[in-house]
C-alpha positions as CSV (number, residue, x, y, z in Angstrom):
1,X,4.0,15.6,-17.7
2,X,5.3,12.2,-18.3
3,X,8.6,10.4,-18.4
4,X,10.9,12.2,-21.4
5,X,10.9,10.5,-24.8
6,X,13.3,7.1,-24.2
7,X,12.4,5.1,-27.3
8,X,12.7,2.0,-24.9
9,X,10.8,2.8,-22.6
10,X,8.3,4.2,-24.4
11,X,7.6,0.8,-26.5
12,X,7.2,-0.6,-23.0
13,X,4.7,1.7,-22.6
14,X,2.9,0.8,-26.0
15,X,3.4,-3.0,-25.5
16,X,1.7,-2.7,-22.0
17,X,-1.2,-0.1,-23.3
18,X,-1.8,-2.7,-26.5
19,X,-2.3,-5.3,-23.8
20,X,-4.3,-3.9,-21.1
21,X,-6.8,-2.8,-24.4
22,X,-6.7,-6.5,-25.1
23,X,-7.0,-8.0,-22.2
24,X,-9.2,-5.5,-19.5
25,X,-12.2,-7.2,-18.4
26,X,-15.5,-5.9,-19.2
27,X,-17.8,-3.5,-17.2
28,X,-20.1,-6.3,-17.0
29,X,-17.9,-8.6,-16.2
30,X,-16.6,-7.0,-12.9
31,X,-20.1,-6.2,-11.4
32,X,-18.9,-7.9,-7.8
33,X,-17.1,-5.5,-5.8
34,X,-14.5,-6.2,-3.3
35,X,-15.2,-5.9,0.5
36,X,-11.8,-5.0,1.8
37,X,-8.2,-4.6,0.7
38,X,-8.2,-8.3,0.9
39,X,-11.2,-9.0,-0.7
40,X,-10.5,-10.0,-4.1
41,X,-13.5,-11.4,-6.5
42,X,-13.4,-13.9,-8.7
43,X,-12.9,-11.8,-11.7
44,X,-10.4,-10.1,-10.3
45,X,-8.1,-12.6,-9.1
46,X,-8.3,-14.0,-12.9
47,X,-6.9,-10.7,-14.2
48,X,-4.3,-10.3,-11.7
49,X,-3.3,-14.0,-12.5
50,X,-3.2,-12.3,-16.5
51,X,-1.3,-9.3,-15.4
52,X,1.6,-12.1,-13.6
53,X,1.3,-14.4,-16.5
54,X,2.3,-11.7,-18.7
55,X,5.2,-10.1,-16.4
56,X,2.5,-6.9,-16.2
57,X,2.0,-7.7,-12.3
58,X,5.2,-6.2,-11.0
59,X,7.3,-5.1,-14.2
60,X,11.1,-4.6,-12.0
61,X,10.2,-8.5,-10.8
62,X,11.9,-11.4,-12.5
63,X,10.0,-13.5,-14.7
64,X,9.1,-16.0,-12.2
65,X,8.0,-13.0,-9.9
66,X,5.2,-11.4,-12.3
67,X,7.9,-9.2,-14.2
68,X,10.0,-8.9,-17.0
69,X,13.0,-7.4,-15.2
70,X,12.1,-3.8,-16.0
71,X,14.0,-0.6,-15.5
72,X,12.8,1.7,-12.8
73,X,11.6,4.7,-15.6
74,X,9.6,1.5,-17.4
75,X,7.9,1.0,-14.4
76,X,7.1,4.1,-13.6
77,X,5.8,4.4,-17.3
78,X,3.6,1.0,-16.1
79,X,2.2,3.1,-13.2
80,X,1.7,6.1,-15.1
81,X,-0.2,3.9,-17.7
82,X,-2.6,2.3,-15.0
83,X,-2.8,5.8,-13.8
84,X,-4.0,7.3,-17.2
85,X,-6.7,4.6,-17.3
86,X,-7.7,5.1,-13.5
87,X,-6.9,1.2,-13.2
88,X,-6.2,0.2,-9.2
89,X,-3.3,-2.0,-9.5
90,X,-4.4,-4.9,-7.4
91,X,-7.6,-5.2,-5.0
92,X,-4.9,-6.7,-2.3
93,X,-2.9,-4.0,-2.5
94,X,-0.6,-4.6,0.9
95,X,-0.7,-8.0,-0.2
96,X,1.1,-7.8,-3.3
97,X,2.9,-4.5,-3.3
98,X,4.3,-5.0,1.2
99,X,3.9,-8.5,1.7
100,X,5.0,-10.6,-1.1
101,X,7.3,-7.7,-1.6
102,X,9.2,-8.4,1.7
103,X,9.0,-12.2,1.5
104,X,10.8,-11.8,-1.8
105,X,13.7,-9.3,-0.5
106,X,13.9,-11.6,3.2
107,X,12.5,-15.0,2.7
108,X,13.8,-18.5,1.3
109,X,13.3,-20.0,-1.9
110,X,10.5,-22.4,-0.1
111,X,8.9,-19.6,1.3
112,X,8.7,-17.4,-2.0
113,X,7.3,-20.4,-3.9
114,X,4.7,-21.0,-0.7
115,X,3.7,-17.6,-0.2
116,X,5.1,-14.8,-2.3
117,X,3.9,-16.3,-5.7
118,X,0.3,-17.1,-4.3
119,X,-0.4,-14.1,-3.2
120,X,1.2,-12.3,-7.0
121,X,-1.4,-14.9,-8.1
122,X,-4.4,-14.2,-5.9
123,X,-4.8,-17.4,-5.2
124,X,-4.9,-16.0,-1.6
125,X,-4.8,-12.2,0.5
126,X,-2.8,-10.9,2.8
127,X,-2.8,-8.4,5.6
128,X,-0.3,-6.3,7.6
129,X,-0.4,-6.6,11.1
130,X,2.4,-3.6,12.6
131,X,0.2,-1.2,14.5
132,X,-0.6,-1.8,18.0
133,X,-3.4,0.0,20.7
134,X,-0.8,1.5,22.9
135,X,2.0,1.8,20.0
136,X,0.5,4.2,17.0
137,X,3.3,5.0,14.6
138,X,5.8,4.0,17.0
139,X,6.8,0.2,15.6
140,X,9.2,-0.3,17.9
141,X,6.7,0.2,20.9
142,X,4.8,-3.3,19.9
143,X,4.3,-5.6,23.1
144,X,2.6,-8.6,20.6
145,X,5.2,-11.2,21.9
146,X,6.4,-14.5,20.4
147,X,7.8,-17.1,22.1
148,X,9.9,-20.5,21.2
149,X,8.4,-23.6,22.1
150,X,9.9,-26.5,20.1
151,X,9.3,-26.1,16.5
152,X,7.0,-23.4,17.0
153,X,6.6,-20.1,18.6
154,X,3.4,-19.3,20.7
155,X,1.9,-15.8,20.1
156,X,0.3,-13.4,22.4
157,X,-0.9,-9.8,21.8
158,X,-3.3,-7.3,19.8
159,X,-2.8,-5.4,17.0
160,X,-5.3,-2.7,15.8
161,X,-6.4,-0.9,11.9
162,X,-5.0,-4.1,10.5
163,X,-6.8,-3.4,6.8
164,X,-8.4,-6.2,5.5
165,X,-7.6,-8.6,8.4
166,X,-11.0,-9.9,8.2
167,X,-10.6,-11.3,4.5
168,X,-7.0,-12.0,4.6
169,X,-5.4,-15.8,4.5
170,X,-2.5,-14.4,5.7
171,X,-1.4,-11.9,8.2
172,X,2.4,-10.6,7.9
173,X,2.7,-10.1,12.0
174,X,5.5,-7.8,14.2
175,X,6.5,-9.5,17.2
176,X,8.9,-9.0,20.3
177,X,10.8,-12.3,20.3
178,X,13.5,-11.0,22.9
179,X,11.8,-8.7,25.3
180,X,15.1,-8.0,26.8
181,X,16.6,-6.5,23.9
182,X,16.8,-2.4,22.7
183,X,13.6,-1.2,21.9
184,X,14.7,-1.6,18.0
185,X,15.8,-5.0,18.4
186,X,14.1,-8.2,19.5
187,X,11.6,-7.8,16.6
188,X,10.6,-10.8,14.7
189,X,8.2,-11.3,11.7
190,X,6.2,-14.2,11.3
191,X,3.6,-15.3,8.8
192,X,0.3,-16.1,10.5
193,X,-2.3,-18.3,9.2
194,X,-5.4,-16.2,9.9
195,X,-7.1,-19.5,10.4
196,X,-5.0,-20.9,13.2
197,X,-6.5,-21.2,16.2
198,X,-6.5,-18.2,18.4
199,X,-6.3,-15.8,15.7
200,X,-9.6,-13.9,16.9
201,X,-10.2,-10.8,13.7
202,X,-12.9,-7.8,14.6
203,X,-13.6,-5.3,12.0
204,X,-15.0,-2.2,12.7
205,X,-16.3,1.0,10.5
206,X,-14.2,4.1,9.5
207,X,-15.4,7.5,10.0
208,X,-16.4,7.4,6.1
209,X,-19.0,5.3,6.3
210,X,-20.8,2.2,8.7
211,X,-20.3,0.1,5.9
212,X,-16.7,0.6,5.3
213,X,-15.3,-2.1,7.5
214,X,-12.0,-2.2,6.2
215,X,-10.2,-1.6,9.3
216,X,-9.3,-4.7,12.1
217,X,-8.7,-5.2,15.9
218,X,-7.3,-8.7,15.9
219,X,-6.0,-10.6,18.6
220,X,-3.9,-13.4,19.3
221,X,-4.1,-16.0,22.2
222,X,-1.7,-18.5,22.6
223,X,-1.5,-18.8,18.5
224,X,1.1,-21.9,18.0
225,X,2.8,-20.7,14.4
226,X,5.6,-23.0,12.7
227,X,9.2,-22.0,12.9
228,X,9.5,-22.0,9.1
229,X,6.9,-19.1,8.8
230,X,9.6,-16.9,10.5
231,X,10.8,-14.2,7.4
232,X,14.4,-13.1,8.1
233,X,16.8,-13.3,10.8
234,X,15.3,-14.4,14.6
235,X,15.2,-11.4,17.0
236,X,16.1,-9.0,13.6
237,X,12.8,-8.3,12.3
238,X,13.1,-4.8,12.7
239,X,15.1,-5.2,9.4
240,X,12.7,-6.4,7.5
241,X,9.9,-4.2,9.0
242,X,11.9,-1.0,7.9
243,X,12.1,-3.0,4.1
244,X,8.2,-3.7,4.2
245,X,7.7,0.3,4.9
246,X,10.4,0.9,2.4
247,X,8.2,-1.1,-0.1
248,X,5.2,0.6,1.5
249,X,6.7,4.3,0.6
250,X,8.8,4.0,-2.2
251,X,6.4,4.1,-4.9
252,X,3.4,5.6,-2.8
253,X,4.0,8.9,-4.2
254,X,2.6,7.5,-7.9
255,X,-0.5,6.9,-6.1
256,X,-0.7,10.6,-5.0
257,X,0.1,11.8,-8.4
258,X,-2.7,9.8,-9.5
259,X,-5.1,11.4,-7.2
260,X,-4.0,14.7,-7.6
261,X,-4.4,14.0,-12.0
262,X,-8.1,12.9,-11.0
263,X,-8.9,16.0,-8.5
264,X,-7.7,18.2,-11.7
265,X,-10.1,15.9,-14.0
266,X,-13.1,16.2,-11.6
267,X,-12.9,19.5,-9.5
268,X,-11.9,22.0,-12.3
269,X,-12.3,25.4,-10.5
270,X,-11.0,28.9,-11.4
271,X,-9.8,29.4,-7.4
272,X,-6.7,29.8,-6.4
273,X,-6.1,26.7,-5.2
274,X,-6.8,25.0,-8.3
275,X,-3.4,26.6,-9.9
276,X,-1.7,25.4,-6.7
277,X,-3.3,22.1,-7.5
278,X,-1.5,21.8,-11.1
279,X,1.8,22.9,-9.2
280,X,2.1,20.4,-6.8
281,X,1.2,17.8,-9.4
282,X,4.2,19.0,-11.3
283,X,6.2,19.4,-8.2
284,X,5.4,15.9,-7.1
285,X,6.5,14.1,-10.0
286,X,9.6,16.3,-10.4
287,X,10.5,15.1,-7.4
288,X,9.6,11.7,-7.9
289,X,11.4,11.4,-11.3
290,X,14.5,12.7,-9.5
291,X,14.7,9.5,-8.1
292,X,15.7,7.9,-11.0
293,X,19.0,8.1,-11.1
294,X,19.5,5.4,-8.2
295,X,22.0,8.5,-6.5
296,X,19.4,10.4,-4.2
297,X,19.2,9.8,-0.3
298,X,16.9,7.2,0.5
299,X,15.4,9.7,3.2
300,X,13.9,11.9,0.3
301,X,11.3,9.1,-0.3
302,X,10.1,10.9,2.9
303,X,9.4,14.2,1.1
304,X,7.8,12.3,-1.6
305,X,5.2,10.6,1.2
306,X,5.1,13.6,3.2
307,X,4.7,16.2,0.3
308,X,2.1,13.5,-1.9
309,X,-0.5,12.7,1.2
310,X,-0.5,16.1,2.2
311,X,-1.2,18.2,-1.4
312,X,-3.8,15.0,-1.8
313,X,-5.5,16.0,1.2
314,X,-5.5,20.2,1.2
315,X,-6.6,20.0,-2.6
316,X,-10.0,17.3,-1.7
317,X,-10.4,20.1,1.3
318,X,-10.7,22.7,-1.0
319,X,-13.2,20.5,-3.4
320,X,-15.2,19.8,-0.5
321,X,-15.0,23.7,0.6
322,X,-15.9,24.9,-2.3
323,X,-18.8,22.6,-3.4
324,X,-21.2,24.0,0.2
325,X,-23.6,21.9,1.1
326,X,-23.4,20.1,-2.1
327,X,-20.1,18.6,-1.0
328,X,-21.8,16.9,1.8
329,X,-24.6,14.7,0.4
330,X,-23.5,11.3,0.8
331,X,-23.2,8.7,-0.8
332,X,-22.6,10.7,-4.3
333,X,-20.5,10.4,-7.6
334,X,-17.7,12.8,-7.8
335,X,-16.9,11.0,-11.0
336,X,-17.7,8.4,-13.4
337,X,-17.9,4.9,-12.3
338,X,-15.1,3.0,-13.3
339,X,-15.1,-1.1,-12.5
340,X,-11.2,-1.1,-12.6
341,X,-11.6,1.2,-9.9
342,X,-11.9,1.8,-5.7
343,X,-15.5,3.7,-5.3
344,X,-13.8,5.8,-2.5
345,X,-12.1,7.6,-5.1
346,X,-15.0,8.8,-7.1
347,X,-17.8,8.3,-4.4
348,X,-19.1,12.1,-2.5
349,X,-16.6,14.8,-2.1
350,X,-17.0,14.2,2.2
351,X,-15.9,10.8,1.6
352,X,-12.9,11.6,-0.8
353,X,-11.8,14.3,1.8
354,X,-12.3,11.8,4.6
355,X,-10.0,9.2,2.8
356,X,-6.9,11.5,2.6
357,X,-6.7,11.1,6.7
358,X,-5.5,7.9,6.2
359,X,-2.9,9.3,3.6
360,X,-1.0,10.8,6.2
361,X,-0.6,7.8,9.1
362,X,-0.4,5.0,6.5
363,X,3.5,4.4,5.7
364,X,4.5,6.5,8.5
365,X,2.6,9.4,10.1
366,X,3.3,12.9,9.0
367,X,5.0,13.6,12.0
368,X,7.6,11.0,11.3
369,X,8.5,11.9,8.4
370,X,8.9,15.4,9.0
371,X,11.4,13.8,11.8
372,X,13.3,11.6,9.3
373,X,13.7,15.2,6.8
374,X,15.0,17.0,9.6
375,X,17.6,14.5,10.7
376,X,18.5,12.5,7.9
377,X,18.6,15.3,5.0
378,X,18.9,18.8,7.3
379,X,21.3,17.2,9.5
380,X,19.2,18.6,12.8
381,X,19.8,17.5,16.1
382,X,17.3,15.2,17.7
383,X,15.3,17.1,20.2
């Protein structure tokens, strides 16, 4: 299924497919492979520059932004388009698609031109630091605290699964500013230099693999950080946390359509579940297209998350199931190696199964979401 026949937005979708044939790097070209989602090699950060240059990076952006001031069905033909060609948008995904995203919806002109357009660039990473030890999903639980001193604020705290922290120049950091204030206010987000002083980054392995080190404990000890790198309102952050995750969800279900399009292309299977496979896929981007029309409730992004992460994960359990022993040997190609590509989603079919899990936490666990249905669209009571 793809978008219906718009003869607008499908030249978009011819001018961006003539140009990616163009301008793609090479096989050969791309043999260095990132360490992290915030590792970006050299010839990666050189076609990510292309794709902003060109107003491919982020299509609905302005101009100035690495767009062209695109509709919302022409970017969704963009995603579809990488999607077709099993391209991974950016290797610093959070980075581009969270951070730069919030700076540009929260922060000043300076502080676009100083942050948000390097990191569109590449010319350095970022990393999200939200979840804490003792918080989980729960945000407004953070006890990382930030106070004033002068022209700076002096940060404390730890935060944990911080992906990429290790490689990042940047860390986009939650912190309790007032800790007098509601649990949902007192939040502030600052923009931390991962090489200040204090800034202390551990990463450790996921259950995939030792050498997966993706993940980060990092901690903060008496970190001084400018006042200018504060992004939005003082003691308000809480706004622009619920925009980053907003950015964070909004267009996450693409990248579960995309997963479900490759399980179909490399687990064909005349089970049951394979059928139920090809449904959700359809169900997903119905569902997703439905968006379109700028009129649904905001909540229903939460179906899309909820529904995506979840179909994602039952249909790699049934890959894996199926496949015996087989499915187990690790390392292994589930598919053909593509350089534009993240190895996890073609490596062994334990691997792919075990990289759903994070599917369901990142953006807002499973649990909340089903919470946010229930009382923003079913109209249910809290409990």
């Amino acid at each position: 299924m793809r978008l219906g026949n718009d003869p607008e937005v499908e030249k978009f979708r011819a001018e961006f497919a003539a140009f990616l044939d163009e301008h793609l790097p090479a096989p050969a070209a791309a043999a260095e492979r990132p360490q992290s989602s915030a590792d970006i090699p050299a010839w990666a950060r050189h076609w990510q520059r292309t794709l902003f240059d060109a107003g491919w990076l982020l299509p609905a952006n302005p101009p100035a932004y690495g767009g062209r001031n695109a509709t919302l069905p022409q970017v969704l033909a963009h995603q579809e388009e990488l999607s077709r060609r099993r391209i991974y948008h950016s290797f610093n995904p959070q980075g581009v698609g969270i951070i730069a995203a919030s700076i540009l919806s929260f922060g000043t002109h300076e502080q676009k031109q100083h942050w948000a357009v390097p990191l569109l660039r590449a010319d350095i990473t970022a990393a999200l630091g939200m979840s804490e030890p003792e918080a989980g999903s729960d945000l407004a639980g953070l006890r990382t605290r930030a106070t004033i001193h002068g022209d700076h604020f002096t940060v404390n705290g730890q935060k944990v699964w911080t992906s990429g922290a290790h490689h990042a120049d940047v860390l986009l950091t939650f912190v309790r500013t007032d800790p007098q204030a509601p649990k949902h206010k007192g939040i502030s987000a600052l923009l931390i230099p991962t090489s200040t002083p204090g800034v202390t980054r551990r990463p450790f392995p996921s259950m995939t693999s030792q050498h997966d080190t993706d993940f980060n404990e990092v901690f903060f000890t008496d970190v001084k950080v400018p006042k200018e790198n504060l992004i939005g309102e003082l003691h308000r952050g809480w706004k622009v946390a619920h925009g980053s995750l907003g950015h964070e969800r909004t267009m996450l279900w693409i990248g579960y359509a995309e997963r479900l399009e490759n399980l179909l292309r490399d687990a064909p299977s005349d089970a049951q579940w394979y059928a139920t496979l090809h449904m959700d896929l359809q169900a997903l981007r119905l569902l997703g297209y439905s968006q379109l029309n700028g009129t649904a409730n905001p909540a229903e992004v939460s179906v899309l998350k909820l529904f995506g992460s979840e179909a994602v994960q039952r249909a790699c359990w049934h890959a894996l199931q199926e496949r015996g022993q087989d499915g187990l040997i690790h390392p292994a190609l589930t598919a053909p190696y593509n350089h534009m590509g993240l190895e996890n989603f073609n490596a062994s079919w334990f691997e792919r199964y075990a990289w759903t899990f994070p599917g369901t936490i990142a953006g807002g666990t499973s649990e909340i979401h089903r919470n946010i249905i229930a009382e923003r669209i079913l109209g249910l009571p809290r409990g």
